[in-house]
PDBQT receptor file of N, H, CA, C and O in Angstrom, charges set to zero:
ATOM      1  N   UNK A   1    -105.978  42.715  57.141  1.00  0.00    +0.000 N 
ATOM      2  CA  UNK A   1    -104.766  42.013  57.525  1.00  0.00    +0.000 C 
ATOM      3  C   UNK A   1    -104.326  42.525  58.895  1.00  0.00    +0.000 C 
ATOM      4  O   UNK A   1    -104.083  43.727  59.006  1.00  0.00    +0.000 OA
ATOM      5  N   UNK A   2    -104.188  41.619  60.069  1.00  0.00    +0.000 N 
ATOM      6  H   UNK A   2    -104.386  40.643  59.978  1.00  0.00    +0.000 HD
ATOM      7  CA  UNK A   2    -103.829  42.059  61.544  1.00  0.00    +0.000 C 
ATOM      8  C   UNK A   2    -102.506  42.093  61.260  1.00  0.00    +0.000 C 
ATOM      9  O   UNK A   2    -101.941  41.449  60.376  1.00  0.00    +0.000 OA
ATOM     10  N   UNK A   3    -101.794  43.211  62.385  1.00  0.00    +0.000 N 
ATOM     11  H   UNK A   3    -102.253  43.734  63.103  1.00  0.00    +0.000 HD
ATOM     12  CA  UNK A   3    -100.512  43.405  62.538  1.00  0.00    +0.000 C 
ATOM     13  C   UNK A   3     -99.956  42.811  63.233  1.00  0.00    +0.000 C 
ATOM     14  O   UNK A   3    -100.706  42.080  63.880  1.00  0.00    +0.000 OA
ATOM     15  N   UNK A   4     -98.487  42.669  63.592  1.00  0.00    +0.000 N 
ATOM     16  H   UNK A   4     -97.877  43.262  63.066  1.00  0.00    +0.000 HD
ATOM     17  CA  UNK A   4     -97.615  41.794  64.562  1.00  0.00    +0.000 C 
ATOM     18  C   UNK A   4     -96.607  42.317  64.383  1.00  0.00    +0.000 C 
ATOM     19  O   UNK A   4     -96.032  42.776  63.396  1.00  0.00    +0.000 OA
ATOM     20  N   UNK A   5     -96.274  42.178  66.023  1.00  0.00    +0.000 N 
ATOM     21  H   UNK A   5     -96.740  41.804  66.825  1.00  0.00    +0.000 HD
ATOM     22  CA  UNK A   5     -94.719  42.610  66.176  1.00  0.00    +0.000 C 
ATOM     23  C   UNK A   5     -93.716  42.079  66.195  1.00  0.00    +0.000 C 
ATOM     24  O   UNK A   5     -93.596  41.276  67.120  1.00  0.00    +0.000 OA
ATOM     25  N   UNK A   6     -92.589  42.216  65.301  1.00  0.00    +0.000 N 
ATOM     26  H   UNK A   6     -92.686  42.869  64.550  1.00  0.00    +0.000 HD
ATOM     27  CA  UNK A   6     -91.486  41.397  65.028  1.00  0.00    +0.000 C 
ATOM     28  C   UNK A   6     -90.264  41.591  66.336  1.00  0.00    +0.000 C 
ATOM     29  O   UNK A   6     -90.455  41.886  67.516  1.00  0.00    +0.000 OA
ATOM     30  N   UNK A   7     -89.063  41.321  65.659  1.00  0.00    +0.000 N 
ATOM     31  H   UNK A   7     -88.908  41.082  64.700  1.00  0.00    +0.000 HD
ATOM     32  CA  UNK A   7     -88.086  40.686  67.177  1.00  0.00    +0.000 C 
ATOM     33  C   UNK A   7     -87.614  42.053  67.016  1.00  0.00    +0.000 C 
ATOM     34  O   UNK A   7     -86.600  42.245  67.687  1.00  0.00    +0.000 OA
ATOM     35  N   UNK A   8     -88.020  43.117  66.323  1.00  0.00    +0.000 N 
ATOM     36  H   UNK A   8     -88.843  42.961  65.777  1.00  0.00    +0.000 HD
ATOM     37  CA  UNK A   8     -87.050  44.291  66.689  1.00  0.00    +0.000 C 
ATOM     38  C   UNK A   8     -87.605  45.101  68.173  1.00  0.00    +0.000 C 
ATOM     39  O   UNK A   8     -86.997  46.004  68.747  1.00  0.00    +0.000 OA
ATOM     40  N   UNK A   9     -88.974  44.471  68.607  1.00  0.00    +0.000 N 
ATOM     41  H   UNK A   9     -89.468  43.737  68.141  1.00  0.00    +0.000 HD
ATOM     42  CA  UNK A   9     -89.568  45.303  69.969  1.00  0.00    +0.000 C 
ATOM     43  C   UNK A   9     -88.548  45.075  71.263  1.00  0.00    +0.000 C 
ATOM     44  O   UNK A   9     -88.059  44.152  71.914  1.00  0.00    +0.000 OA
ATOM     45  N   UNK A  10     -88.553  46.848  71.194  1.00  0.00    +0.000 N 
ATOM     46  H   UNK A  10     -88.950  47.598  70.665  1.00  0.00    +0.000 HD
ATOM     47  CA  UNK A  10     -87.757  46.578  72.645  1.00  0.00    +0.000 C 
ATOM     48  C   UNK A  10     -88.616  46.593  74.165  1.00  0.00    +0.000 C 
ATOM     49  O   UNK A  10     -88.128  46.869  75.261  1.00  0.00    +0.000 OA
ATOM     50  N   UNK A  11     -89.711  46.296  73.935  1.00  0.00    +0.000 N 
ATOM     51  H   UNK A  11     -90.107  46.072  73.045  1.00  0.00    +0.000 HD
ATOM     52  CA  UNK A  11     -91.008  46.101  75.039  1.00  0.00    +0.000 C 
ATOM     53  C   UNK A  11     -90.895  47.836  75.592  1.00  0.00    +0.000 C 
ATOM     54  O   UNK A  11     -90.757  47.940  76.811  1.00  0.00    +0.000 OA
ATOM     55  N   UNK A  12     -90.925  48.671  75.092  1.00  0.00    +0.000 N 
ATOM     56  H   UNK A  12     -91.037  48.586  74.102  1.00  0.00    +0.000 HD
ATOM     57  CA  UNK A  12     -91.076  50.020  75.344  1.00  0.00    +0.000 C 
ATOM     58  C   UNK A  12     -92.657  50.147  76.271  1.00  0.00    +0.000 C 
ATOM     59  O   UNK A  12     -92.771  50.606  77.408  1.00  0.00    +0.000 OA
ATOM     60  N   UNK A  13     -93.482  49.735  75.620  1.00  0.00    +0.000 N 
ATOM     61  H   UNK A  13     -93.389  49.362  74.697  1.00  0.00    +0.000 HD
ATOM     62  CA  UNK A  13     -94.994  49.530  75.903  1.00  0.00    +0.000 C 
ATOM     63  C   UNK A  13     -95.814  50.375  75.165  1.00  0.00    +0.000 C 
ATOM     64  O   UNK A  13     -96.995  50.054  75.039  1.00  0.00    +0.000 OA
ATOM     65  N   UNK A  14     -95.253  51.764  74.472  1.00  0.00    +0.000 N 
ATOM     66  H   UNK A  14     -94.294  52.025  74.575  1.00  0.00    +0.000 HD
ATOM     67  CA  UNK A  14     -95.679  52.990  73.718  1.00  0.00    +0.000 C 
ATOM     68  C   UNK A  14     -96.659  52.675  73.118  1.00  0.00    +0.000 C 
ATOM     69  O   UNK A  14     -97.469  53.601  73.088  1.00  0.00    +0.000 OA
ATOM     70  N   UNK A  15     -97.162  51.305  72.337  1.00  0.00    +0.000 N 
ATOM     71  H   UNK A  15     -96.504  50.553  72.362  1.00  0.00    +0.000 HD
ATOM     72  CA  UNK A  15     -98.562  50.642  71.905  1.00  0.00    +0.000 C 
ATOM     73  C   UNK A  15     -99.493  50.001  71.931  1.00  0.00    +0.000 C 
ATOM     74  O   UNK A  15    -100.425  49.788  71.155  1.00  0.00    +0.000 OA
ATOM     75  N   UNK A  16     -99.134  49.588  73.157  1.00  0.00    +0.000 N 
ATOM     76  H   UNK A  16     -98.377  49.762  73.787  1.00  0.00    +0.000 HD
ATOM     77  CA  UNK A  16    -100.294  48.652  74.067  1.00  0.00    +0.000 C 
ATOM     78  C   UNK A  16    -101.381  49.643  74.308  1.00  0.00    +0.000 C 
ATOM     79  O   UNK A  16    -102.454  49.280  73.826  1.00  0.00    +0.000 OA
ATOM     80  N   UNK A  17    -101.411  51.041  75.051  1.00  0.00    +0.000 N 
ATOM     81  H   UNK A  17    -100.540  51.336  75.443  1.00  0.00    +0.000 HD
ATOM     82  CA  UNK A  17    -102.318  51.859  75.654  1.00  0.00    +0.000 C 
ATOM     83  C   UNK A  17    -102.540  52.581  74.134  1.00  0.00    +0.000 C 
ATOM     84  O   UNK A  17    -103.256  53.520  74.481  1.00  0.00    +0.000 OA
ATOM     85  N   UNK A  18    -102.416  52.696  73.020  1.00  0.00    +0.000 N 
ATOM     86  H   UNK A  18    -101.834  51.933  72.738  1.00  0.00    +0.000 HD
ATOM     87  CA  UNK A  18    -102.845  53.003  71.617  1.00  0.00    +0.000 C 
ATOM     88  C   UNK A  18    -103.465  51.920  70.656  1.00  0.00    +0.000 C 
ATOM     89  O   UNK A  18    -103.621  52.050  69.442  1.00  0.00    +0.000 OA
ATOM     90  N   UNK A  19    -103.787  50.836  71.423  1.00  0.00    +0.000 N 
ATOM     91  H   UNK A  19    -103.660  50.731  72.409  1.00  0.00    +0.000 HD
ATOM     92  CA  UNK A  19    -104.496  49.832  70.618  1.00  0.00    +0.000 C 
ATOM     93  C   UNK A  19    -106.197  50.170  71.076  1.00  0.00    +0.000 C 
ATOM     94  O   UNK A  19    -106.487  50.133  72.272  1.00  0.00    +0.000 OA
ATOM     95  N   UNK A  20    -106.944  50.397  70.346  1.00  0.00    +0.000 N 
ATOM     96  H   UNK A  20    -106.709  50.427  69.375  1.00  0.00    +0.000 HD
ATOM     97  CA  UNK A  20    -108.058  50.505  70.601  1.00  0.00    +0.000 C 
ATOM     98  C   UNK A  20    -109.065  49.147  70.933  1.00  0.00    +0.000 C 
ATOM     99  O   UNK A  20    -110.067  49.090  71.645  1.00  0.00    +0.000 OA
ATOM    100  N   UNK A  21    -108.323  47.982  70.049  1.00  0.00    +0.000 N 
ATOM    101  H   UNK A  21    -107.509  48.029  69.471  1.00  0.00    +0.000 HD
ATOM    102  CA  UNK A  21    -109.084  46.700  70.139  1.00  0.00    +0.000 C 
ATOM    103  C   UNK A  21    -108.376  46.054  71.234  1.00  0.00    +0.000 C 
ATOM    104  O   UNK A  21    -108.369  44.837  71.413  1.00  0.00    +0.000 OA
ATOM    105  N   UNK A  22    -107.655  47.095  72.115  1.00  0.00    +0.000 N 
ATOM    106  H   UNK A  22    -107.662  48.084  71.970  1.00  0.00    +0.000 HD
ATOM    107  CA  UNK A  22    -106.480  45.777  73.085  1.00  0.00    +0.000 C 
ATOM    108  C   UNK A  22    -106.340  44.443  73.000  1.00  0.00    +0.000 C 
ATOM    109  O   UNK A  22    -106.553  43.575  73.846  1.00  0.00    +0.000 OA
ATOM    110  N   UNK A  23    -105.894  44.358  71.703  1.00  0.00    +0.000 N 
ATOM    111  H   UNK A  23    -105.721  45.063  71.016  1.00  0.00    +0.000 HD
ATOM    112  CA  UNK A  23    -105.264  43.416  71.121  1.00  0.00    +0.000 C 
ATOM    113  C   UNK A  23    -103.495  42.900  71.019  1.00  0.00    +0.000 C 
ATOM    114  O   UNK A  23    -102.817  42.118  70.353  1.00  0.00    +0.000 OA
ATOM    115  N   UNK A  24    -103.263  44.124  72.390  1.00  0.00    +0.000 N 
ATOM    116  H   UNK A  24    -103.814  44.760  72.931  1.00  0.00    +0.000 HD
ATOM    117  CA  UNK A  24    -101.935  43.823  72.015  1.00  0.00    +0.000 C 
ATOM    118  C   UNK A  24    -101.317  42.956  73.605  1.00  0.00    +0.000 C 
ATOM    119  O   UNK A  24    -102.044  43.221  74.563  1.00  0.00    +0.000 OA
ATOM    120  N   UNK A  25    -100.579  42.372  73.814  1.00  0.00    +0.000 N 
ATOM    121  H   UNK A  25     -99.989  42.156  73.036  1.00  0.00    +0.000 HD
ATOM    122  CA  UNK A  25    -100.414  42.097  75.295  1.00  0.00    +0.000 C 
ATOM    123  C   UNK A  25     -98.614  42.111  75.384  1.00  0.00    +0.000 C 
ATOM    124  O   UNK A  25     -97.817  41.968  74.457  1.00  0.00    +0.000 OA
ATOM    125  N   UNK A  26     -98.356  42.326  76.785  1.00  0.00    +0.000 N 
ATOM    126  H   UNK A  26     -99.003  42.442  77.538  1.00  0.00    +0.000 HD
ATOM    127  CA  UNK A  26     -96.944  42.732  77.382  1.00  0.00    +0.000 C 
ATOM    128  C   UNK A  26     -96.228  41.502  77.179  1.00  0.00    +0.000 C 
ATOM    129  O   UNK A  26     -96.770  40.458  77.540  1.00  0.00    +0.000 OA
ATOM    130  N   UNK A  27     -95.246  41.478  76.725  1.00  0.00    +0.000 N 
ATOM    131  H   UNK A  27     -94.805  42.326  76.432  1.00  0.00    +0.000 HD
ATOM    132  CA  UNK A  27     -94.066  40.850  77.050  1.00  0.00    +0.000 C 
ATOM    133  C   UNK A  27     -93.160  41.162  76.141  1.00  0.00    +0.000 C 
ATOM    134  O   UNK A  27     -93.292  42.289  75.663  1.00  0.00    +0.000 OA
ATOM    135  N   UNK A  28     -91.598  40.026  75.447  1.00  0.00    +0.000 N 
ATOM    136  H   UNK A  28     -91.491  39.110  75.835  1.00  0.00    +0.000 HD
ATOM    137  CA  UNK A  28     -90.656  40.296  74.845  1.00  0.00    +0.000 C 
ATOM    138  C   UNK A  28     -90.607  39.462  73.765  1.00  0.00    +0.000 C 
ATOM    139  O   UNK A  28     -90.602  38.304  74.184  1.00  0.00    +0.000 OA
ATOM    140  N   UNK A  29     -90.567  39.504  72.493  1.00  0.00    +0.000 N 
ATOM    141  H   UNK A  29     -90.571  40.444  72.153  1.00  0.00    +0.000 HD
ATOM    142  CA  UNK A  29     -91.528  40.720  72.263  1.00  0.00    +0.000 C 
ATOM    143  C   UNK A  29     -93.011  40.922  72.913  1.00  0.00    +0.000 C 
ATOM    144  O   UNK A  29     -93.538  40.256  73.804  1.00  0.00    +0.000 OA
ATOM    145  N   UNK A  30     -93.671  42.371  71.988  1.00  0.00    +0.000 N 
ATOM    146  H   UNK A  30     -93.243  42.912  71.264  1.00  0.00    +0.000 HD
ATOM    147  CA  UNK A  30     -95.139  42.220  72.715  1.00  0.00    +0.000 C 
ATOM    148  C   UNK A  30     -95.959  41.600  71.747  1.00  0.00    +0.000 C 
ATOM    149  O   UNK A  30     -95.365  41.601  70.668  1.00  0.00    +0.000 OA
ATOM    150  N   UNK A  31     -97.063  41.075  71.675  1.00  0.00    +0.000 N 
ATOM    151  H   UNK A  31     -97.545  41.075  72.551  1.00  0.00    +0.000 HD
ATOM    152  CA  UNK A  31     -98.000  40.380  70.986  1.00  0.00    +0.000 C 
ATOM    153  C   UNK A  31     -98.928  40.909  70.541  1.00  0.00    +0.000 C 
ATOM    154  O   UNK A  31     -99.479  41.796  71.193  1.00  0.00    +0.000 OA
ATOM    155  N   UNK A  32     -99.374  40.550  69.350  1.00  0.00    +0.000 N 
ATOM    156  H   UNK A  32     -98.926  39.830  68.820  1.00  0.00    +0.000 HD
ATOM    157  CA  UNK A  32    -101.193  41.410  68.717  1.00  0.00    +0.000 C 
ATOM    158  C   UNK A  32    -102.054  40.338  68.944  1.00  0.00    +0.000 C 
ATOM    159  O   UNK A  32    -101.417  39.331  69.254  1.00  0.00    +0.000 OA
ATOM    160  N   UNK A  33    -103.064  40.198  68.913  1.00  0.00    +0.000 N 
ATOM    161  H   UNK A  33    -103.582  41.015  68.661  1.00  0.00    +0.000 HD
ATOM    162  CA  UNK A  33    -103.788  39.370  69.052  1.00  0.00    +0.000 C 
ATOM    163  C   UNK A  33    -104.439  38.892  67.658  1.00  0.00    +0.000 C 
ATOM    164  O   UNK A  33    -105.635  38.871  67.949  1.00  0.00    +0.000 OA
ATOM    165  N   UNK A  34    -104.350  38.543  66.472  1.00  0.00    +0.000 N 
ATOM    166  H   UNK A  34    -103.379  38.560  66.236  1.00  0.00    +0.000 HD
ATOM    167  CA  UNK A  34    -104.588  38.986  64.877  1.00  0.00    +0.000 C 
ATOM    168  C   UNK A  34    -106.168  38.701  65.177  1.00  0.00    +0.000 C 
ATOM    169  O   UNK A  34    -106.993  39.058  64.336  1.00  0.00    +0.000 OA
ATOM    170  N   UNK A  35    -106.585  38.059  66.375  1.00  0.00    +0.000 N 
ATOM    171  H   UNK A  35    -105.915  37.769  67.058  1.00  0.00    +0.000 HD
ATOM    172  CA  UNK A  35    -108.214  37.998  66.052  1.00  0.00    +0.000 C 
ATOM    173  C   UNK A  35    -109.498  38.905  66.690  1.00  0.00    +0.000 C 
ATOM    174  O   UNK A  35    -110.729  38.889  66.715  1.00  0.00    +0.000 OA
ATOM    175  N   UNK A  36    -108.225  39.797  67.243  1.00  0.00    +0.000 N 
ATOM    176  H   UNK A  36    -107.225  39.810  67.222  1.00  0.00    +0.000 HD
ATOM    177  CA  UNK A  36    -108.672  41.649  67.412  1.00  0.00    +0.000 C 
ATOM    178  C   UNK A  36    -108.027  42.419  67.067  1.00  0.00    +0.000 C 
ATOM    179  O   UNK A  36    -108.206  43.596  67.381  1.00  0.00    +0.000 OA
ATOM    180  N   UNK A  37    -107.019  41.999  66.274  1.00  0.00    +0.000 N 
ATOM    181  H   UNK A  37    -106.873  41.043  66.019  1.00  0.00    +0.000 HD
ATOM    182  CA  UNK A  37    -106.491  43.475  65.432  1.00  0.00    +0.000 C 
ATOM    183  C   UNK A  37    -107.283  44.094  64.478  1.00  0.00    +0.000 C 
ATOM    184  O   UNK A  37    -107.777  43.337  63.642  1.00  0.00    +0.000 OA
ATOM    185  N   UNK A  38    -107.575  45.487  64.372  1.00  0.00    +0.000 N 
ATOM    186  H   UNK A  38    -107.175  46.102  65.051  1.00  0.00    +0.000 HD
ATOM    187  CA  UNK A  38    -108.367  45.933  63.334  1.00  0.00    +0.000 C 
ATOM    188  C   UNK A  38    -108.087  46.404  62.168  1.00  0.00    +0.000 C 
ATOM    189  O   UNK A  38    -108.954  46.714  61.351  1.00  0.00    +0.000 OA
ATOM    190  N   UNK A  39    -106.435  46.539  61.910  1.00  0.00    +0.000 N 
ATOM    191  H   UNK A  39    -105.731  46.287  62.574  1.00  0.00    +0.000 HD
ATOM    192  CA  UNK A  39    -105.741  46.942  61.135  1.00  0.00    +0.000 C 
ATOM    193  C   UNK A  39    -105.781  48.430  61.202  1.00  0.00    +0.000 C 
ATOM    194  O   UNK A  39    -105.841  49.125  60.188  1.00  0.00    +0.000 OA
ATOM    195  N   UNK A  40    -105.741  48.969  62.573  1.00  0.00    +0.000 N 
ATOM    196  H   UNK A  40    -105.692  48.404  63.397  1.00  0.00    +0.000 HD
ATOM    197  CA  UNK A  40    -105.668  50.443  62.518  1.00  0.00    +0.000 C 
ATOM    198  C   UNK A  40    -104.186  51.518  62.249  1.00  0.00    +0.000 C 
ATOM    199  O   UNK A  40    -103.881  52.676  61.964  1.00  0.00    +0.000 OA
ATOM    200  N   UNK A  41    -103.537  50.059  62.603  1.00  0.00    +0.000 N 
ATOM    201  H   UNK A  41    -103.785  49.118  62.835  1.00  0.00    +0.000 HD
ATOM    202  CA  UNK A  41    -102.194  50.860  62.455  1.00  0.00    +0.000 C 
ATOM    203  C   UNK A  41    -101.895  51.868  63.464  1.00  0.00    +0.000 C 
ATOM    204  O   UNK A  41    -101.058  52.730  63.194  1.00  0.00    +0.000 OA
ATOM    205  N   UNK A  42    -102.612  51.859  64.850  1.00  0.00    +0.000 N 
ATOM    206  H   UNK A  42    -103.292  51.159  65.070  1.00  0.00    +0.000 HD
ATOM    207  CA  UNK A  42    -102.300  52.961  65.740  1.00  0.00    +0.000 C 
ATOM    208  C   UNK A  42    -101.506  52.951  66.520  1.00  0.00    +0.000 C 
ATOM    209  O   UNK A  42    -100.982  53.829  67.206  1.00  0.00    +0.000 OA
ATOM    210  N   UNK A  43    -101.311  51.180  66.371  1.00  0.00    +0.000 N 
ATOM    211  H   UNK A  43    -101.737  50.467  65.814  1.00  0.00    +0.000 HD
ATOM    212  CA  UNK A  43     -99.592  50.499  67.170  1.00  0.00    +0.000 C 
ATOM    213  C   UNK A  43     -97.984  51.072  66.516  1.00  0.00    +0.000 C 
ATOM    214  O   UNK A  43     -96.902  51.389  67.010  1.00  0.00    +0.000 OA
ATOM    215  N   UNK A  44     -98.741  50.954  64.735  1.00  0.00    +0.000 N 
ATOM    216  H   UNK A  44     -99.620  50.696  64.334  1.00  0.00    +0.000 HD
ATOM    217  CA  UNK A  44     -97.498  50.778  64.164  1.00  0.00    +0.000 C 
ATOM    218  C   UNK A  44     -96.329  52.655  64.040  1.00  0.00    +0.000 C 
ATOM    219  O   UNK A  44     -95.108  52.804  63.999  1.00  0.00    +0.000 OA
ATOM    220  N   UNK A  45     -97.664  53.872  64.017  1.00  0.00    +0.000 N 
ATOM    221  H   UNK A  45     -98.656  53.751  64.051  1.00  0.00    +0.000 HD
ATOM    222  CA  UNK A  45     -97.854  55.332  64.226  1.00  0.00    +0.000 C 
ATOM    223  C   UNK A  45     -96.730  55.430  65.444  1.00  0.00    +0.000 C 
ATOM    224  O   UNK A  45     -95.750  56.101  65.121  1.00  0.00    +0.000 OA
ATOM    225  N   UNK A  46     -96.702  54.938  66.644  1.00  0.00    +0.000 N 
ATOM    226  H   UNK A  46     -97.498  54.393  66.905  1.00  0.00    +0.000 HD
ATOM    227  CA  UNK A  46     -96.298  55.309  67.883  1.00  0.00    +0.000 C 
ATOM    228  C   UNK A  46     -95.141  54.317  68.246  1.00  0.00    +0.000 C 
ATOM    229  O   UNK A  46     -94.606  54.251  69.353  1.00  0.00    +0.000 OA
ATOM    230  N   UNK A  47     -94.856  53.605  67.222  1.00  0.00    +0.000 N 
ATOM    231  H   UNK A  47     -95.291  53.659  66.323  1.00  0.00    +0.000 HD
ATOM    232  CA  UNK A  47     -93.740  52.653  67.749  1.00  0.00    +0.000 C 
ATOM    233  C   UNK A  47     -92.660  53.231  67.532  1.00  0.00    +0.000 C 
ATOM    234  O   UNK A  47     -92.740  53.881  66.489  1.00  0.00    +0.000 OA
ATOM    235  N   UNK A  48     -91.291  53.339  68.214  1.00  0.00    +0.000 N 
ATOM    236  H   UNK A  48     -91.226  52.811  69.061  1.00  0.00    +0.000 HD
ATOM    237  CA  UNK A  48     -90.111  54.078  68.570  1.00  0.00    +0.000 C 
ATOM    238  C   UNK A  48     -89.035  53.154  66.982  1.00  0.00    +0.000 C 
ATOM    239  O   UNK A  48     -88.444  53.644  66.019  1.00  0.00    +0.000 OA
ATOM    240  N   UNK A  49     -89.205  51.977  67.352  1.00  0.00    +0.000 N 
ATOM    241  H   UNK A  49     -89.684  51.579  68.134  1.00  0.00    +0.000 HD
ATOM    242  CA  UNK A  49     -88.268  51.342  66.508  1.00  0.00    +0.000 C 
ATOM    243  C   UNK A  49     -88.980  50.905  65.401  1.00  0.00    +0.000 C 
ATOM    244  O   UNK A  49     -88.364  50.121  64.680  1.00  0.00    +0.000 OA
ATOM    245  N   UNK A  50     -90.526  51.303  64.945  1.00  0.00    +0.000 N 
ATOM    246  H   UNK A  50     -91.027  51.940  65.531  1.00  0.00    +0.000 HD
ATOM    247  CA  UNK A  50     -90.885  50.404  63.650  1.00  0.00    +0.000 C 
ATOM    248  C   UNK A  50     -91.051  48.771  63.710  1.00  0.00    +0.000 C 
ATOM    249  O   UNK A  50     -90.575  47.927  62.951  1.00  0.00    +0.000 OA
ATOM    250  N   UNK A  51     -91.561  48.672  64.415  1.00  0.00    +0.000 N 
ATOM    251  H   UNK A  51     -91.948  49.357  65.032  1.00  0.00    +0.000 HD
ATOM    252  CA  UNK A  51     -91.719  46.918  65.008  1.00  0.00    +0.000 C 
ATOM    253  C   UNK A  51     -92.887  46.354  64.685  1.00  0.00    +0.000 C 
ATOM    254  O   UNK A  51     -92.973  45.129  64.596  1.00  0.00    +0.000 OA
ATOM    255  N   UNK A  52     -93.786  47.050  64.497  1.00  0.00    +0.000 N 
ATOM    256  H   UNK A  52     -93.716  48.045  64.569  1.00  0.00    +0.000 HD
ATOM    257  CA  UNK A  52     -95.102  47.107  64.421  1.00  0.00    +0.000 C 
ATOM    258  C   UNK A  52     -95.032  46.791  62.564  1.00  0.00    +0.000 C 
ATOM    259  O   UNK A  52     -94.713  47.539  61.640  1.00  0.00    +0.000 OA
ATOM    260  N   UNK A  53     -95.447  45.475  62.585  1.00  0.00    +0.000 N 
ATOM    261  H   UNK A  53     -95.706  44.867  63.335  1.00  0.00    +0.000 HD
ATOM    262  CA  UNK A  53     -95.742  45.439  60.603  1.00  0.00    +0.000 C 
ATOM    263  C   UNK A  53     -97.145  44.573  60.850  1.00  0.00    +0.000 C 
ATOM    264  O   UNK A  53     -97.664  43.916  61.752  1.00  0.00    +0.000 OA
ATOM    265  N   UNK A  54     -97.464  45.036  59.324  1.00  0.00    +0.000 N 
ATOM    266  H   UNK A  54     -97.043  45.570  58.592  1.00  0.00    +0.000 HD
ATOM    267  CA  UNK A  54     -98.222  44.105  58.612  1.00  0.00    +0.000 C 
ATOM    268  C   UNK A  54     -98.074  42.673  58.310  1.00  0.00    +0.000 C 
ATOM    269  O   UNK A  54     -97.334  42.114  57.500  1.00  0.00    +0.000 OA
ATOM    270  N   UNK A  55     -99.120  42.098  59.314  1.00  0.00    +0.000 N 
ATOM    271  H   UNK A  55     -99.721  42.552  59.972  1.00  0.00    +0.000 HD
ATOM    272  CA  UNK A  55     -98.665  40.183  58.874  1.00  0.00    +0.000 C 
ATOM    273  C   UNK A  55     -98.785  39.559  57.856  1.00  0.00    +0.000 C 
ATOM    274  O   UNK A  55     -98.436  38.380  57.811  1.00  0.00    +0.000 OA
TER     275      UNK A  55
């Protein structure tokens, strides 16, 4: 199951450079890509506000 970030991201960026599948891309919110997410959860580990869920 790929992850996604809900409306609580405050575009910090803290998980973009911790995605290994760079699956994630910049903006407000930021985006996963679900068809390179690997379900590592290495976004969801380093996120400040918990933004980072399971889709």
């Amino acid at each position: 199951m790929a992850y996604k970030i809900t409306e609580e991201c405050i575009a910090c960026g803290s998980c973009q450079p911790e995605c290994p599948a760079d699956a994630i891309t910049e903006g407000e919110p930021y985006v996963i890509d679900p068809k390179k997410c690997t379900d590592c959860a290495s976004c969801a580990d380093v996120c400040p506000v918990d933004a980072c869920k399971p889709a």
